[in-house]
N, C-alpha and C positions, 0 to 999 in steps of 0.2 A: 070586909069590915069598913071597907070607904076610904080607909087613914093612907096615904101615897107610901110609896115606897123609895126608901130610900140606900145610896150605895156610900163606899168611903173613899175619899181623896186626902192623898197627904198632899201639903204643898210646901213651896218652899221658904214662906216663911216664918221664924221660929214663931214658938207657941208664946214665949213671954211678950213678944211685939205684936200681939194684936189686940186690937181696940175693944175694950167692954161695952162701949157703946157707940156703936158704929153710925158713918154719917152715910144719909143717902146717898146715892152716886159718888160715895166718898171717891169709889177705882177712880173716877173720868179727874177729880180734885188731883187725886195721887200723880196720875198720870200726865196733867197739863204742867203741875208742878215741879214733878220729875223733867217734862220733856225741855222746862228753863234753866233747868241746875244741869242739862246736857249743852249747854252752850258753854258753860263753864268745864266740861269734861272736853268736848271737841276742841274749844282754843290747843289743846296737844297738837294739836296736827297743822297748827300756825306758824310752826318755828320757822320754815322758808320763808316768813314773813318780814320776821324780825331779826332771823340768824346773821343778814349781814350787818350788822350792829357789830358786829365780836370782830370781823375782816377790817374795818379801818384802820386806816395808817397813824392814824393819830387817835386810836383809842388801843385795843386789844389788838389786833394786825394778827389774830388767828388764822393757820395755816387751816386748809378745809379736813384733813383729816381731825384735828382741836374741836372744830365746828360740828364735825359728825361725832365725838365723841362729849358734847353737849346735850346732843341730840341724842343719843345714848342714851346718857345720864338722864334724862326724861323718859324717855320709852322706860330703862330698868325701874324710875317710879311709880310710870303710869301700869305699866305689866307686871310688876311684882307685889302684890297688894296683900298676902297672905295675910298680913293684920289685919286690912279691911274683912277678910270673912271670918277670922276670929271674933271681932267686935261685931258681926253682923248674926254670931250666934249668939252670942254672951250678954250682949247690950241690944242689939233689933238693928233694922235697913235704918233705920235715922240718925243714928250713933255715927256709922259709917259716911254719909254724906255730910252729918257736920263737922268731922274731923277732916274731910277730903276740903269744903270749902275752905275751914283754917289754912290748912297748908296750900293750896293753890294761890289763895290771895299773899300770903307770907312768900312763898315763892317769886309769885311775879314782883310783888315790891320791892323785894332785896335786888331780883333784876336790873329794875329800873334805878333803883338807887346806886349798884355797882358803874352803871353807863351815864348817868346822870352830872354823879357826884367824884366818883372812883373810874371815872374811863382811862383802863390801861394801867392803872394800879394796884387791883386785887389779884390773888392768884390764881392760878386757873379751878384751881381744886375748889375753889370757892364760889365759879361761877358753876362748876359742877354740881356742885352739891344744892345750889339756888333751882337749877336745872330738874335736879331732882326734887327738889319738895315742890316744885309746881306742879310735875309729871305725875306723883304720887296722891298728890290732891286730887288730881283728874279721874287718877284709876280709882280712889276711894269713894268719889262721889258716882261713879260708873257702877261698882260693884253693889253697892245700895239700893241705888234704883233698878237696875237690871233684877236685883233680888228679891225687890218690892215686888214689882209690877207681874215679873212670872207666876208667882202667889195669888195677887188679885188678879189677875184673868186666864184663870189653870184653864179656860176650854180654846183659847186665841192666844196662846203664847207667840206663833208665829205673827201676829199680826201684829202685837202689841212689840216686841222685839224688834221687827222692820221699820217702822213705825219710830219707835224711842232712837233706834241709831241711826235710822235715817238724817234722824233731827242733829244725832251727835256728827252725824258726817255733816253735813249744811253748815257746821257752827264754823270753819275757816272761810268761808265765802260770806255769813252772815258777819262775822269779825269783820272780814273785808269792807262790808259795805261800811261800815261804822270808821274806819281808817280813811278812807277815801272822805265820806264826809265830817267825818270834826278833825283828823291828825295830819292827814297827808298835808307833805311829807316827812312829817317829822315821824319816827321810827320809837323815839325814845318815850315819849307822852303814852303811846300806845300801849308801851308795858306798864306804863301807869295806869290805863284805862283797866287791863285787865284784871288787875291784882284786886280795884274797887269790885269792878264788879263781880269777881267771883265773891266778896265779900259779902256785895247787895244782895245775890243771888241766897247764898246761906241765910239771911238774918232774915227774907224774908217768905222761903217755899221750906226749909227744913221745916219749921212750927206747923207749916200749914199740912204736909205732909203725915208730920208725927197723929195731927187731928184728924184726920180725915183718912186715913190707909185703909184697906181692910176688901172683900170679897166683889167684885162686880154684882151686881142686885137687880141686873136685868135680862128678860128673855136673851137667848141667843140671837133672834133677828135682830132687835133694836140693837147688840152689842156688836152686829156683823155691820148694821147700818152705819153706826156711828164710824166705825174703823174706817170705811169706804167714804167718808167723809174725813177723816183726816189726811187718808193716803190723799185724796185727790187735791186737798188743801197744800201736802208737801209734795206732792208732783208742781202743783203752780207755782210756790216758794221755787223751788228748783230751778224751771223756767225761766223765771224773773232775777234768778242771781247768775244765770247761762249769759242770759242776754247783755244783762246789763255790766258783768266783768271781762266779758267779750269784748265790749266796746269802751271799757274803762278810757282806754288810750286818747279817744274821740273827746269822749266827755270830758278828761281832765283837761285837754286842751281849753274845752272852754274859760270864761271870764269867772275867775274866783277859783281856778280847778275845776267847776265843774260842779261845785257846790248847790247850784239850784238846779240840780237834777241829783246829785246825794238825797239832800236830805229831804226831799219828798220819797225817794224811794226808799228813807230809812224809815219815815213815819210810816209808810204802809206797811213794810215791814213789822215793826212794833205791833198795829193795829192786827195784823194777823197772827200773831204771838196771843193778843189779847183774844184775838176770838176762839183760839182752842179752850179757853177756857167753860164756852159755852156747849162743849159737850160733856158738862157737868149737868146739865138742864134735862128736866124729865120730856120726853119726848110728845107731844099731843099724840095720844089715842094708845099710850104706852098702858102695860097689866100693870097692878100691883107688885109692887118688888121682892123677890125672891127671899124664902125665911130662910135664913143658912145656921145650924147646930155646931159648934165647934168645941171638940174632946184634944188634950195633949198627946204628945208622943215625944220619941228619941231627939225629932231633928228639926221636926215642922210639927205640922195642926193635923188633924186629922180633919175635915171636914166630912159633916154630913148632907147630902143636897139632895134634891130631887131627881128620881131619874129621867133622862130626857135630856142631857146636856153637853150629855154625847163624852166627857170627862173621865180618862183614866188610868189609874195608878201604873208608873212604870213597869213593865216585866220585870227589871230588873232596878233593884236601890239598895246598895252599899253605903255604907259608911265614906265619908271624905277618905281616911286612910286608906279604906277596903280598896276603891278606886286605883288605887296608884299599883293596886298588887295584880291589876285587871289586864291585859296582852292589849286586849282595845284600845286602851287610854293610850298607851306608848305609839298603836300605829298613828291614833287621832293625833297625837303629839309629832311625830314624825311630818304628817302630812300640814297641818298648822304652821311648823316651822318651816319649811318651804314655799308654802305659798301666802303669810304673810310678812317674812323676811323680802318676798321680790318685790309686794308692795310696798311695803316700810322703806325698802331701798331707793325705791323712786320717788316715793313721798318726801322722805327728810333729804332728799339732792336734788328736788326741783328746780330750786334755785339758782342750779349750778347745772343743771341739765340745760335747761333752755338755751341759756348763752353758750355753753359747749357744743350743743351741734348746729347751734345758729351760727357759729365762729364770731361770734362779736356778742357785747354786753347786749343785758335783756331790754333796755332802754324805758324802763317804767313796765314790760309787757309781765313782769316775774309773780309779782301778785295776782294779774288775770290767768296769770298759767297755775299758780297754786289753789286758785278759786275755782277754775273749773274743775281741776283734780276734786274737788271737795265735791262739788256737784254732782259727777256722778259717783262720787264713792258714795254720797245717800241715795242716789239712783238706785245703784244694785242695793244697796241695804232694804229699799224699800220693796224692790222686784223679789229678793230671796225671801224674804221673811213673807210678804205677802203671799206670793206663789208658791212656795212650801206648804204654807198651809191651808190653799186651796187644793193644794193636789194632796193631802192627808190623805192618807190609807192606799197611793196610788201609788206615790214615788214617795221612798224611803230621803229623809234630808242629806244624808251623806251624800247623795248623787249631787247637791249641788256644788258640793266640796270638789267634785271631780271637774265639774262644769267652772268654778273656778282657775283650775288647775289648766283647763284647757286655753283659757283666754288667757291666763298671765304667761304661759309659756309660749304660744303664739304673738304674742307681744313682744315679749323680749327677742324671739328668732327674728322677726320682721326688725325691730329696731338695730340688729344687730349688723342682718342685711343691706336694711333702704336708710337708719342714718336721719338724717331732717327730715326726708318724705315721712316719717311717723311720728313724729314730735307728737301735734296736736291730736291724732287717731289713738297714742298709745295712753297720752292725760285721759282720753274714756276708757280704754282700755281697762287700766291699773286702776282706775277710778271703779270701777264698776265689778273686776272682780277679786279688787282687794274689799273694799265694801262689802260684798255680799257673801264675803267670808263672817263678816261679826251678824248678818241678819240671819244665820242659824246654826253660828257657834254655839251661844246659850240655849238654844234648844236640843243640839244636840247632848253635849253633854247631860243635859236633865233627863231626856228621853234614852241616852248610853246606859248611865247611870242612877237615873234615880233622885228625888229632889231632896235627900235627907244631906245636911249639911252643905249645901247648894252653894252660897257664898266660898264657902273654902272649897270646893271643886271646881267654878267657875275663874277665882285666884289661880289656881295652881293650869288650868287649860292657860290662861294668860301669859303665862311665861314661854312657851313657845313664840309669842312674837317679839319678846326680848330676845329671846337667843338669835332669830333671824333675824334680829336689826342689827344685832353685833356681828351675824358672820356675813351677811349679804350688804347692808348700808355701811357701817361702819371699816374693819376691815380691809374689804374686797373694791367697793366704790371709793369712800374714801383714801383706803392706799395706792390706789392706783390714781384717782387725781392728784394727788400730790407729786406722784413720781412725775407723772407727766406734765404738770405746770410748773412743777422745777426742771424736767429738761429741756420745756419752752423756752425755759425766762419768765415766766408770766405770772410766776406765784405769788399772792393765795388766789389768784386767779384761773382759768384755761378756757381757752375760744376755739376749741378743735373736738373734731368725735371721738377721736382716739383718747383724750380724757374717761372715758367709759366704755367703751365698745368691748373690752373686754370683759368688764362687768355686767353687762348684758348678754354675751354669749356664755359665759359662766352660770349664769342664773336659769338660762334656759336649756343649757343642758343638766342641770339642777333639775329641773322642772317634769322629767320622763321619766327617772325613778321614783319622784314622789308623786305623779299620777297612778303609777303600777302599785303604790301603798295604798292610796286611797282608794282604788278597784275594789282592792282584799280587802279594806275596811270596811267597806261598802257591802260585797260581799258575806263577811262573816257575822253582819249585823242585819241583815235583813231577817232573821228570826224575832226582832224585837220589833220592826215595824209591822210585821207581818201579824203581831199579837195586837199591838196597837191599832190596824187597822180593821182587826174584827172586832175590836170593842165599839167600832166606831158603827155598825153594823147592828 
């Protein structure tokens, strides 16, 4: 008859939030939008930044386990989002990010205002609780865009994924640059800085967002091109934040700090923020854009497309509840909490790492060492999620889970071993495959289960790296520095390995049972990539 043929795709997101009239290239709008209100989710992973704000002798004079259960207190807001995927079915993805901005900017404000105004006066519960509606803003605006964006580009999830957290991993090293040139040293403006601009960030990418959401609208080349033009855009960002907080110590030496080498490297910066936005732009020599039919369902859309886009429905989709009743989800659960509990452990005690196996203070070096963490923690972000979804239908994504698994427990056994020989090897380390644990968490769960209720299953996979921040960061590292900087003398401080060496060997013996989980996980799900992979055929 001539008329094309066409097949069904649910996606993840709901049927009430999508747009009656859709904007061209609205995805690349969504997506440059989304990937600025992830600078606003990554600040979470800054707290080695600012956390010693709370250790002064003449403010708060918190002891590090106090400090790691601040750090707590954010991780259980940014991990525990279960509201944000209620509100991401009930109200849409934009619901969700503007309520995450509110509370992130409220968060860091009352911060700054407790250290400003209140240093050393408030009670702890209260800088807990500040802790947490910053933490919780981050995880609400993550959960949103993550929800959004898998929905408009259901055939490049993996891309768009590595891609988006990459970005959220870079935001402590992009933070950095902006501390070094307008705050440094002052600690305290900085939590000023943040609270605005998580503010700025809401008032002016939610609206634009809310307008423009809705289906990618072009061939799969030009959408595979364009990706390969952002990766290589946040491979260079990456680069340029290596180099330059490597050498932070150099530079600040200079006259001003260091300020006339900041703030040209902040303008570029910016300038390349602005230019994602040009892959909003219709490509020269680009087809016509794609007519997409969209009918209701349960969770998501149904969408109708063209065949040819290689796009297809999970083997398997439950219900958010139905999930939880699944054997799979508890192994995934299992293997999550161990292998981002030993990132999360090293991430939120960087601070306190460096100078402990250095035996002496980090002498300004504490922020280039939390900057390169960041750096390659969107390394691997980018590496998994990209690479995942070049190898589709080849290697099943749980394998990278395993591949995580392998480098953060080889990390921990060598730090446990050699001590300061692995300081700076183990920041790539943990950088890359704590990272490249979130570049296809959300794939996998959608691909486990199913994209129906997708918010609230993506919520509930999150809670696993709270639970490991409490048993491996908080704890296990934090009780054991304590013990140890009080049988120095040295408290809230410690300048010896033995401050963690235990917590490292602990982790890494941690670390061979939940490889042996993830095998079986790996394992007992390759019938669902293996369906996946013929569709793709």
């Amino acid at each position: 008859s001539g008329r094309p043929e066409y097949h069904i795709l649910r996606s993840e997101v709901p049927t009430q939030d999508m747009p009656k009239d859709p904007v061209q290239n609205g995805a690349w709008w969504t997506l440059s939008s989304a990937m600025m209100m992830m600078l606003v989710c990554g600040t979470v992973y800054a707290f080695g930044e600012f956390s010693s704000v709370f250790k002064e002798e003449d403010g708060y004079n918190l002891s590090q386990t106090k400090v790691q259960l601040l750090a707590l207190a954010a991780n259980l807001g940014n991990y525990f989002v279960l509201d944000a995927g209620v509100l991401v079915s009930k109200f849409g993805t934009t619901a969700a990010m503007a309520y995450g901005c509110v509370l992130a900017c409220t968060g860091y404000l009352l911060l700054w205002w407790s250290v400003a105004y209140e240093s050393g006066e408030l009670p702890f519960w209260c800088l807990a609780f500040f802790c947490f509606l910053y933490g919780h803003g981050c995880g609400c605006v993550d959960n949103g865009c993550t929800t959004e964006l898998m929905g408009d580009f259901p055939d490049n999830k993996g891309n768009v994924i590595g891609c988006l957290k990459a970005y959220y991993g870079l935001a402590s090293a992009t933070i950095a640059i902006v501390y070094y040139a307008i705050f440094s040293p002052v600690k305290t403006s900085f939590l000023l800085f943040l609270g605005i601009y998580s503010a700025v960030m809401g008032v002016l990418f939610v609206p634009l967002v809310h307008r423009t959401r809705g289906k990618v609208d072009e061939p799969k080349d030009i959408v595979s091109r364009k990706f390969r033009l952002l990766t290589s855009g946040l491979l260079a960002f990456a680069i340029l934040f290596c180099v330059v907080n490597i050498l932070s110590q150099l530079i600040d030496e200079l006259p001003g700090r260091g300020r006339v080498v900041w703030i040209p490297v902040l303008v570029l910066v910016c300038v390349g923020i602005v230019g994602m936005f040009q892959l909003a732009r219709t490509f020269p020599g680009s087809p016509q854009p794609l007519d997409f039919h969209l009918q209701g369902n349960r969770g998501g859309v149904t969408l109708v497309q063209p065949v040819g886009r290689g796009v297809q429905n999970a083997p398997r989709d439950t219900s958010g509840v139905g999930m939880l009743c699944e054997l799979d989800f508890w192994l995934l659960m299992l293997v999550l909490t161990a292998a981002q509990g030993a990132g999360l452990m090293f991430m939120n005690n960087s601070g306190q790492i460096l100078p402990a196996l250095q035996g002496h203070a980090g002498k300004g070096r504490v922020t280039s060492y939390v900057a390169v963490i960041s750096v390659f923690n969107a390394l691997g972000r980018l590496a998994y999620g990209n690479g995942s979804e070049a190898l589709k239908g080849r290697v099943s994504r749980p394998a990278f889970l395993v591949l995580s698994l392998v480098i953060l427990t080889s990390c921990y056994t060598f730090l446990f071993f050699l001590g300061d020989a692995m300081l700076w090897p183990a920041a790539v380390m943990v950088g890359v495959g704590y990272g490249g644990l979130w570049g296809v968490q959300p794939v996998i769960v959608s691909e486990l289960f199913g994209p129906t209720d997708f918010g609230f299953k993506y919520a509930c996979s999150n809670v696993a790296a709270l639970i490991g921040s409490l048993c491996f960061g908080t704890l296990l590292a934090g009780g054991q520095f304590d013990r140890v900087a009080t049988d120095r003398g040295e408290s809230p401080y410690c300048y010896a390995p033995e401050c963690f060496d235990v917590a490292f060997g602990v982790t890494a013996v941690c670390g061979v049972p939940a490889l042996g989980v993830c095998v079986l996980l790996w394992a007992r799900t390759r019938w669902v990539y293996d369906r996946l992979g013929a569709g793709l055929q």
